[in-house]
C-alpha positions as CSV (number, residue, x, y, z in Angstrom):
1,X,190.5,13.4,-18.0
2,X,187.6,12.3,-15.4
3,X,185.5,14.1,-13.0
4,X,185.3,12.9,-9.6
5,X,182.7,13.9,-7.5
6,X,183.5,14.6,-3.3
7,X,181.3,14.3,-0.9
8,X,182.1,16.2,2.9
9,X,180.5,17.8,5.8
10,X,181.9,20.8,7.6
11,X,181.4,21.4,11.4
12,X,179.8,24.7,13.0
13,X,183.3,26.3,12.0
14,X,183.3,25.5,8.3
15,X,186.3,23.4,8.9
16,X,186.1,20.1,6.5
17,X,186.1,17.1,9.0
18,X,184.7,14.4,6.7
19,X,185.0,13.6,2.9
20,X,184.7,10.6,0.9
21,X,184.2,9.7,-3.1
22,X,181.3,7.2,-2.4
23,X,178.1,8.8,-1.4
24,X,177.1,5.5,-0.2
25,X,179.8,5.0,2.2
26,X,179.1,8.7,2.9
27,X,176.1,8.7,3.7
28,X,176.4,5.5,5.6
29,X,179.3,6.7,8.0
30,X,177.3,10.5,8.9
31,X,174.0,8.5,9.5
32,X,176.2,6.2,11.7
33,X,178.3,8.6,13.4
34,X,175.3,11.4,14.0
35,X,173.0,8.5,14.9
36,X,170.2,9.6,12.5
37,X,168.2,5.8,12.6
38,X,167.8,6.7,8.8
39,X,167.9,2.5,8.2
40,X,170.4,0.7,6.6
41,X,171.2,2.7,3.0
42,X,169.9,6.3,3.2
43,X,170.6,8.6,0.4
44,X,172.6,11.7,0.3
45,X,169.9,13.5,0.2
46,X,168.4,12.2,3.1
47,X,171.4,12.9,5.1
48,X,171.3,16.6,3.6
49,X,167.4,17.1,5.1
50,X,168.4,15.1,8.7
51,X,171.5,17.4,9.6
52,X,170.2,21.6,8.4
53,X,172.8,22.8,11.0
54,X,175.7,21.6,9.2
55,X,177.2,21.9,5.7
56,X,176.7,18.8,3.6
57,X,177.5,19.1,-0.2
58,X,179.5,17.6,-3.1
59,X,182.4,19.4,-5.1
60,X,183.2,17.7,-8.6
61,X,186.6,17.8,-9.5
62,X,188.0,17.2,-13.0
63,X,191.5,15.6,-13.0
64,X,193.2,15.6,-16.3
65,X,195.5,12.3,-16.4
């Protein structure tokens, strides 16, 4: 058994349109893709405080192998 932790961010209509299991990858594709100039690594946090409009959150999961 191991939890994994999901990162996303819904659009305007609460549909899911991005997810990943790295927040660093995460956070490095939305600062990217919304052009935020947050520098090289921003944290998910950062991200979370640049975007209000949108949902950005985690979800842990536990999947019992």
């Amino acid at each position: 058994m191991f939890k994994l932790t999901i990162f996303y961010i819904k659009n305007h209509k609460g549909e899911l349109v991005y997810t990943n299991t790295n927040e660093l990858e995460f956070a490095d594709y939305v600062n990217k893709h919304m052009d935020l100039g947050l520098g090289k690594y921003p944290t998910f946090n950062e991200i979370q405080d640049s975007v209000k409009d949108l949902e950005i959150g985690t979800r842990t999961v536990t999947i019992n192998v």
